[in-house]
Biopython code that builds the backbone (N, CA, C, O; Angstrom):
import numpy as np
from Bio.PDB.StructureBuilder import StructureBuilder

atoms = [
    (1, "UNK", "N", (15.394, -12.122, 17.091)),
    (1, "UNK", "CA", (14.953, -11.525, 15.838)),
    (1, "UNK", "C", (15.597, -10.158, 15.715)),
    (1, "UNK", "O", (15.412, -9.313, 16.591)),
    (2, "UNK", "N", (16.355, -9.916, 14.638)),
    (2, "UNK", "CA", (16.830, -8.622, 13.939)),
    (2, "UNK", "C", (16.049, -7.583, 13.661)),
    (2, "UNK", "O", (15.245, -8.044, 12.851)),
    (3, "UNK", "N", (15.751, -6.292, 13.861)),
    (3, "UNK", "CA", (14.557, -5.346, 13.562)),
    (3, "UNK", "C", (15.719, -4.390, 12.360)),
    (3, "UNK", "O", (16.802, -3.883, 12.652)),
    (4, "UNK", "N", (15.117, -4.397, 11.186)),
    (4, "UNK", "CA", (16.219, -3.434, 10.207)),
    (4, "UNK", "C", (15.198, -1.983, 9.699)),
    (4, "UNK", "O", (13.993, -1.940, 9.945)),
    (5, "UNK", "N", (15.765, -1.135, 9.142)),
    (5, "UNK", "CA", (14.769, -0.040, 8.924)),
    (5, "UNK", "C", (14.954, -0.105, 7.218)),
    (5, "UNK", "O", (16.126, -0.163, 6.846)),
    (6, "UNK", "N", (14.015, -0.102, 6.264)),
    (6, "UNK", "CA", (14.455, 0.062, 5.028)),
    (6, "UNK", "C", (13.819, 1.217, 4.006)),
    (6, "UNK", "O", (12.616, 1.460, 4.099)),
    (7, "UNK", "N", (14.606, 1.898, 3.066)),
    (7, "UNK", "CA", (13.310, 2.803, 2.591)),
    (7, "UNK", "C", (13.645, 1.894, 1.094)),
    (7, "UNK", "O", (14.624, 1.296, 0.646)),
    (8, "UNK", "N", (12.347, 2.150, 0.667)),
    (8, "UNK", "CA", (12.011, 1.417, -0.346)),
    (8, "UNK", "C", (11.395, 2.298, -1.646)),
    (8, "UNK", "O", (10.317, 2.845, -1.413)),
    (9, "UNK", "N", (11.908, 2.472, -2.852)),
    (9, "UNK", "CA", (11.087, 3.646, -3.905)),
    (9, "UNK", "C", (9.453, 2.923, -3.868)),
    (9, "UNK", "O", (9.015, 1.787, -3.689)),
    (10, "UNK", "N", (9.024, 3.912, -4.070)),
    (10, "UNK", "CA", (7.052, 3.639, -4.076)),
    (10, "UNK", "C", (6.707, 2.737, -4.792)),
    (10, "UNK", "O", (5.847, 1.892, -4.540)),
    (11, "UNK", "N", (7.536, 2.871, -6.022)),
    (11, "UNK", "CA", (7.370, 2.161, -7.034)),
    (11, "UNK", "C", (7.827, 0.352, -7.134)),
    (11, "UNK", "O", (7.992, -0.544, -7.962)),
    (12, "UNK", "N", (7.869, 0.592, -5.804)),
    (12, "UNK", "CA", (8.601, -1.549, -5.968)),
    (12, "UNK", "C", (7.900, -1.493, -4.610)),
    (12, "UNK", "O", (8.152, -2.533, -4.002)),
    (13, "UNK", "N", (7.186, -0.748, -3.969)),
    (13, "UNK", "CA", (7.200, -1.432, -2.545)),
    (13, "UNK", "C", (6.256, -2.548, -2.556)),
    (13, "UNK", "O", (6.518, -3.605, -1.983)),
    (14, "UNK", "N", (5.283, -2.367, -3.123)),
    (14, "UNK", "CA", (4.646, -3.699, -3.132)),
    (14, "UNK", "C", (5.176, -4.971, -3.701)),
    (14, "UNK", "O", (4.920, -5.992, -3.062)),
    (15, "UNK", "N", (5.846, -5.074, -4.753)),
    (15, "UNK", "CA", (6.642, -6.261, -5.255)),
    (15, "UNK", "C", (7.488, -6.685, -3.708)),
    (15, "UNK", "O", (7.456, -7.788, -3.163)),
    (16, "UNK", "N", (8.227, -5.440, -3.228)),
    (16, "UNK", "CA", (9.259, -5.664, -1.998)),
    (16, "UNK", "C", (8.648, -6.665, -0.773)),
    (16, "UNK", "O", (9.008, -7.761, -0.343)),
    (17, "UNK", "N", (7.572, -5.761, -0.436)),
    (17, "UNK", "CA", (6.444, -6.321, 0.390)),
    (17, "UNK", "C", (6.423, -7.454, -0.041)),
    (17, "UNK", "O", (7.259, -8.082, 0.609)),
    (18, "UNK", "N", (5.785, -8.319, -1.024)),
    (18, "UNK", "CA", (5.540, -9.331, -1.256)),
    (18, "UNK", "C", (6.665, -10.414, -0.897)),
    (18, "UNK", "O", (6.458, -11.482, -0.321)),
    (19, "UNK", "N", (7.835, -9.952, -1.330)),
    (19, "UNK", "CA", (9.280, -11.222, -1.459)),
    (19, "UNK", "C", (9.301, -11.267, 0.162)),
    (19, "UNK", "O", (9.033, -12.330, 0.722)),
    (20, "UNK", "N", (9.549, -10.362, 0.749)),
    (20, "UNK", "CA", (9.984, -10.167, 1.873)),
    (20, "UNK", "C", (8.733, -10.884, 2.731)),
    (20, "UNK", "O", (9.201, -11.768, 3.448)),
    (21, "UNK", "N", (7.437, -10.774, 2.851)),
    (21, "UNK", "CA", (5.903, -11.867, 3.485)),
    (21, "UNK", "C", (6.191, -13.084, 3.001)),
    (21, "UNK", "O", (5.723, -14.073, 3.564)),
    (22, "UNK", "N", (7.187, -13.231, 1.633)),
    (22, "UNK", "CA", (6.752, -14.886, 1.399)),
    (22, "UNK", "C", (8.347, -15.575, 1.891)),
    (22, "UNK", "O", (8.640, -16.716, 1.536)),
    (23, "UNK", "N", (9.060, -14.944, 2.523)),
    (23, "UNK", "CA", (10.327, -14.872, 3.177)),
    (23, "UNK", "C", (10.205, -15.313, 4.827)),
    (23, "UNK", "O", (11.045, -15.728, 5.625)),
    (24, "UNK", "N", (8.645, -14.998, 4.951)),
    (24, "UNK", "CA", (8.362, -15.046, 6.720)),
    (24, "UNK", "C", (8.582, -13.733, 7.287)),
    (24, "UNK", "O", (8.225, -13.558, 8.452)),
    (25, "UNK", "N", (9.242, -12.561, 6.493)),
    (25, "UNK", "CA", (9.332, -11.056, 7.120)),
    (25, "UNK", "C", (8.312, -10.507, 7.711)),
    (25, "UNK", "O", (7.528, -10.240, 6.800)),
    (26, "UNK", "N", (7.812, -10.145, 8.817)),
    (26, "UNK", "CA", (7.265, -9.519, 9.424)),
    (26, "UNK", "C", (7.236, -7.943, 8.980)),
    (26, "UNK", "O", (8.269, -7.305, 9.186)),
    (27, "UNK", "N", (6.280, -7.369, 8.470)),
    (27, "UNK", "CA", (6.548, -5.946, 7.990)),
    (27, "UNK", "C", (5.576, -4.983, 8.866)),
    (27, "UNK", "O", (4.354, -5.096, 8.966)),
    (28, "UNK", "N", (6.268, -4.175, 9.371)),
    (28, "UNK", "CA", (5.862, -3.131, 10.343)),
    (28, "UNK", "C", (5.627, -1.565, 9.952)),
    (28, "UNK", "O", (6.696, -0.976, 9.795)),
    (29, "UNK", "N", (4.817, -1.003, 9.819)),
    (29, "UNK", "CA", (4.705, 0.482, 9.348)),
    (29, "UNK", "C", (5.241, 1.212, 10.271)),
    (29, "UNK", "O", (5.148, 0.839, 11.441)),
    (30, "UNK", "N", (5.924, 2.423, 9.936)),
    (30, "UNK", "CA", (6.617, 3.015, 11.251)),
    (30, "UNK", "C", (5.037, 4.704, 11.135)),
    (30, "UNK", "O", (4.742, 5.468, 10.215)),
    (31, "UNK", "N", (4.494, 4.545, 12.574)),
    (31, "UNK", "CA", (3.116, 5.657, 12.262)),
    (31, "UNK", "C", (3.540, 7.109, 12.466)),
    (31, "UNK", "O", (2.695, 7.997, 12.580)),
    (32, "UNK", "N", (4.737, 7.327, 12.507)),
    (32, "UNK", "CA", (5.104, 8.350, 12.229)),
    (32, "UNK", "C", (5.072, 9.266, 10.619)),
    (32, "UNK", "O", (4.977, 10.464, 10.351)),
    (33, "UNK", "N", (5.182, 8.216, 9.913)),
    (33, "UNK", "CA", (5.765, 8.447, 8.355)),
    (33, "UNK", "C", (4.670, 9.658, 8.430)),
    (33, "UNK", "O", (3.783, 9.698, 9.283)),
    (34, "UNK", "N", (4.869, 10.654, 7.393)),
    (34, "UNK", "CA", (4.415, 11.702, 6.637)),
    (34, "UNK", "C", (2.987, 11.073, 5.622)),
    (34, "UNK", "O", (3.392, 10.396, 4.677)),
    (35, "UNK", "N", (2.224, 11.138, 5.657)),
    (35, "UNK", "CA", (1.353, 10.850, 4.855)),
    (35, "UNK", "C", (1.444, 11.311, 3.675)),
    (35, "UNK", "O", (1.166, 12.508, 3.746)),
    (36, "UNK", "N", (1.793, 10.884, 2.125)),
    (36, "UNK", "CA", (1.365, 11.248, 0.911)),
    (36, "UNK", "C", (0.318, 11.254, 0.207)),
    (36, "UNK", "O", (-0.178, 10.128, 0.204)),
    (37, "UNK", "N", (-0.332, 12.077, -0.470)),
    (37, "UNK", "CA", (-1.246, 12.155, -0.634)),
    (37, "UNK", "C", (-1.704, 10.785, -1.629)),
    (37, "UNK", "O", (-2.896, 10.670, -1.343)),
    (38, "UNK", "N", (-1.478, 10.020, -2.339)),
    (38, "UNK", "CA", (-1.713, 9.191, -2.615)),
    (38, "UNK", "C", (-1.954, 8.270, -1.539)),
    (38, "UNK", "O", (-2.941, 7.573, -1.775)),
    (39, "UNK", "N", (-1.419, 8.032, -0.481)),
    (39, "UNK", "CA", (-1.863, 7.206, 0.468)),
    (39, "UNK", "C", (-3.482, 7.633, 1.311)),
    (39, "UNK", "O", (-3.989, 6.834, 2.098)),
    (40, "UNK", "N", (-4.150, 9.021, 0.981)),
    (40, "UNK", "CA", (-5.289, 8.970, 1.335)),
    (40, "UNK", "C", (-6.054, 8.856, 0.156)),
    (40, "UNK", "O", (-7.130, 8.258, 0.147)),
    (41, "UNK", "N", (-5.510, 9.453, -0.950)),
    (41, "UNK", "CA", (-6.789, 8.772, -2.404)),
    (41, "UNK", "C", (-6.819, 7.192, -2.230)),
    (41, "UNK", "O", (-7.865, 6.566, -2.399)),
    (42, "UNK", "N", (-5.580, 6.556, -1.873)),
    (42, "UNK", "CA", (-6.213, 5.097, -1.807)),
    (42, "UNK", "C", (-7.099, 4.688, -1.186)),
    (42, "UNK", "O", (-7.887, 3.792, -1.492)),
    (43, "UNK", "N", (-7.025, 5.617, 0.204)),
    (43, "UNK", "CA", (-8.243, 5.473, 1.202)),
    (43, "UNK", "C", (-9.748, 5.771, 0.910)),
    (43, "UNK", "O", (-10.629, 4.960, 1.196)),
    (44, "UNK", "N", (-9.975, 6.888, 0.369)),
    (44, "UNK", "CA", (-11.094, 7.591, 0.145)),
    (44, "UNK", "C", (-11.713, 7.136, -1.361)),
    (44, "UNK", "O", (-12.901, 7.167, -1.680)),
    (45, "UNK", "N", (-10.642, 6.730, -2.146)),
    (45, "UNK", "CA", (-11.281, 6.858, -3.601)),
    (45, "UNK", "C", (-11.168, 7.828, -3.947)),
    (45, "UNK", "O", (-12.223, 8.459, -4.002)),
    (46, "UNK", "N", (-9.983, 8.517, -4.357)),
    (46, "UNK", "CA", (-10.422, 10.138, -4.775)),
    (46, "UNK", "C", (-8.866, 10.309, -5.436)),
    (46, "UNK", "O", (-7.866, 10.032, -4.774)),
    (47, "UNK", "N", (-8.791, 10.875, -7.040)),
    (47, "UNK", "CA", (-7.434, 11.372, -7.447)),
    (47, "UNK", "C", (-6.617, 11.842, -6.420)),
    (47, "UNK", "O", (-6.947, 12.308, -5.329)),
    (48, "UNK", "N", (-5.241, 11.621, -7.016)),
    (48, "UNK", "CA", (-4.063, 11.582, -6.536)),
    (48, "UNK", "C", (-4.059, 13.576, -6.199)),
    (48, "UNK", "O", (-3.759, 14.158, -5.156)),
    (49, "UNK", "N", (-4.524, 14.174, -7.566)),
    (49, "UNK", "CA", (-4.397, 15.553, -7.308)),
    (49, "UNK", "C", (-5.435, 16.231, -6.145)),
    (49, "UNK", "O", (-5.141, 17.095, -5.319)),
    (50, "UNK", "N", (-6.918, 15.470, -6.374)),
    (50, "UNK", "CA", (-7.765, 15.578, -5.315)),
    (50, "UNK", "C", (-6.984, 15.261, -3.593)),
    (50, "UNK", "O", (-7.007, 16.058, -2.655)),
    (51, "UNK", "N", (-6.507, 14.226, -3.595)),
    (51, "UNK", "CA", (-6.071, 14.105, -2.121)),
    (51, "UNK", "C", (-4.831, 15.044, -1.621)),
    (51, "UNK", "O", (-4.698, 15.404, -0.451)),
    (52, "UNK", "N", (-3.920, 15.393, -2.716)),
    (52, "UNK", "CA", (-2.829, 16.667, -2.837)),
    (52, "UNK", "C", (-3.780, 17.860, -2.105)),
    (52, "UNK", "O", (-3.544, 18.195, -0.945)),
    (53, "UNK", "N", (-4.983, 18.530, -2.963)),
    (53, "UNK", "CA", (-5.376, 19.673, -2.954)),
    (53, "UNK", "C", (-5.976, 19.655, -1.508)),
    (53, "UNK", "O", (-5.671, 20.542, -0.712)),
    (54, "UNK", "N", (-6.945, 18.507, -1.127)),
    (54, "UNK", "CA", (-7.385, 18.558, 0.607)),
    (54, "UNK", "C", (-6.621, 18.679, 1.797)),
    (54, "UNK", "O", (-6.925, 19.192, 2.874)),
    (55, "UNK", "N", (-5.148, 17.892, 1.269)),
    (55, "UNK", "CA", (-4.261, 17.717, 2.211)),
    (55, "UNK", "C", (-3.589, 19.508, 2.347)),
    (55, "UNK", "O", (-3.471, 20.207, 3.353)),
    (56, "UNK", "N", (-3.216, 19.844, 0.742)),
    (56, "UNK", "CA", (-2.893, 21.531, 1.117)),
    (56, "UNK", "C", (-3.631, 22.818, 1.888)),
    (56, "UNK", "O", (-3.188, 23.780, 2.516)),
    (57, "UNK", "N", (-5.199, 22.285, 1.473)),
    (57, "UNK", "CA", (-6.306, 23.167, 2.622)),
    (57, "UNK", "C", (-6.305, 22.762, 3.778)),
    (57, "UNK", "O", (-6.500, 23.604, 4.655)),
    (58, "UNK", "N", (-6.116, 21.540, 4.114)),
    (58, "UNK", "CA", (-5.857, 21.053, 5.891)),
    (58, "UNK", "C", (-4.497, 22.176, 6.282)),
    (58, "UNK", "O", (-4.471, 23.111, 7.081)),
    (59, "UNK", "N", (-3.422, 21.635, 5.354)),
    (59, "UNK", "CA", (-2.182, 22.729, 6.387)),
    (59, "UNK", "C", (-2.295, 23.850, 6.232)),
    (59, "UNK", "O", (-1.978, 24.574, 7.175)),
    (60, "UNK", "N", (-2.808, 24.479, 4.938)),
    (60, "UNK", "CA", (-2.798, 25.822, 5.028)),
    (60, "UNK", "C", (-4.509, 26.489, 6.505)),
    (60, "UNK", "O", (-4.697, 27.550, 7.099)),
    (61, "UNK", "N", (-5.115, 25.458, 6.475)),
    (61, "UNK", "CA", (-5.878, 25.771, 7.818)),
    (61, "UNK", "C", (-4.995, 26.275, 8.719)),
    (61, "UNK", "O", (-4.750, 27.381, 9.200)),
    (62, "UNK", "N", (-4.516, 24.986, 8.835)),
    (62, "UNK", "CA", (-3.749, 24.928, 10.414)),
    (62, "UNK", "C", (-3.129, 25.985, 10.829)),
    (62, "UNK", "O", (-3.185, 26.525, 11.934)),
    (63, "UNK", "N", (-2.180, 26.431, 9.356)),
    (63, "UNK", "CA", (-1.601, 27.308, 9.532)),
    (63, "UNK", "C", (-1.721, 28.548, 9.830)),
    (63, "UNK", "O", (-0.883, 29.244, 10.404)),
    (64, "UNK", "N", (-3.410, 29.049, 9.215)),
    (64, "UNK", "CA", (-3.736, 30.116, 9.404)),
    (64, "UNK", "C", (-4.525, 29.689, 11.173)),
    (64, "UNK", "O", (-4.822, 30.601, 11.944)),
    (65, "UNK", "N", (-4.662, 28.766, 11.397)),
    (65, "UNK", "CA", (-5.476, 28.772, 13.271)),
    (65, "UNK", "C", (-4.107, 28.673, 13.672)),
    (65, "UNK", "O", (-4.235, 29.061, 14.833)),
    (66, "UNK", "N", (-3.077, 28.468, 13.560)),
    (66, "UNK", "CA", (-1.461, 28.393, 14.367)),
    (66, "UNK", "C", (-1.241, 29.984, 14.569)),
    (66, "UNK", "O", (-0.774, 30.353, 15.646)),
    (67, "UNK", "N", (-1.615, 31.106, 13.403)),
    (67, "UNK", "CA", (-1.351, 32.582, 13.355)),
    (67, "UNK", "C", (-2.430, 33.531, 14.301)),
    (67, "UNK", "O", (-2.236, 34.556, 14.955)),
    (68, "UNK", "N", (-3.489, 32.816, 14.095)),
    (68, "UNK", "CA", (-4.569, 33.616, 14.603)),
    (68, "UNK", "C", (-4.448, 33.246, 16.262)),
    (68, "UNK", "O", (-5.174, 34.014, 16.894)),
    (69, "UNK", "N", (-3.751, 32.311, 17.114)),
    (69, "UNK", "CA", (-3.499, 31.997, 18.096)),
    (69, "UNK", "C", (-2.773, 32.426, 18.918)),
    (69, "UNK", "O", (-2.662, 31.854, 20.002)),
]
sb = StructureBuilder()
sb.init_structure("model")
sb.init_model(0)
sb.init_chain("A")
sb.init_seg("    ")
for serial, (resi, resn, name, xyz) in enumerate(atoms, 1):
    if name == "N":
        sb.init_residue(resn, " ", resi, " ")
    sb.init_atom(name, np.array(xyz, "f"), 0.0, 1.0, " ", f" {name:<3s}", serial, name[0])
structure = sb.get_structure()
């Protein structure tokens, strides 16, 4: 079996996903990827701008406990 890496626009990945499962493709998430904030409003239930604005108070945390350290 061939392992390929592909990036795909957001906007087709699910159509992509689909051809490629009914193909027999095995599709693998790589858990590195960067989280977008749309990928936790899907999680939580919560606007796209809502999951933007939590995700900017998480790093700007961090950032300020990375300074104070």
């Amino acid at each position: 079996m061939e392992t390929l890496v592909i990036n795909i626009p957001d906007k087709k990945s699910t159509l992509v996903k689909q051809i490629l499962k009914g193909l027999g493709v095995t599709i693998k998430s790589e858990t590195n990827d960067q989280k977008k904030p749309s990928d936790y409003a899907k999680a939580v239930n919560m606007s796209k701008a809502d999951a933007k604005k939590m995700l900017d108070d998480i790093s700007e945390s961090r950032n300020e406990w990375e300074r104070d350290i």
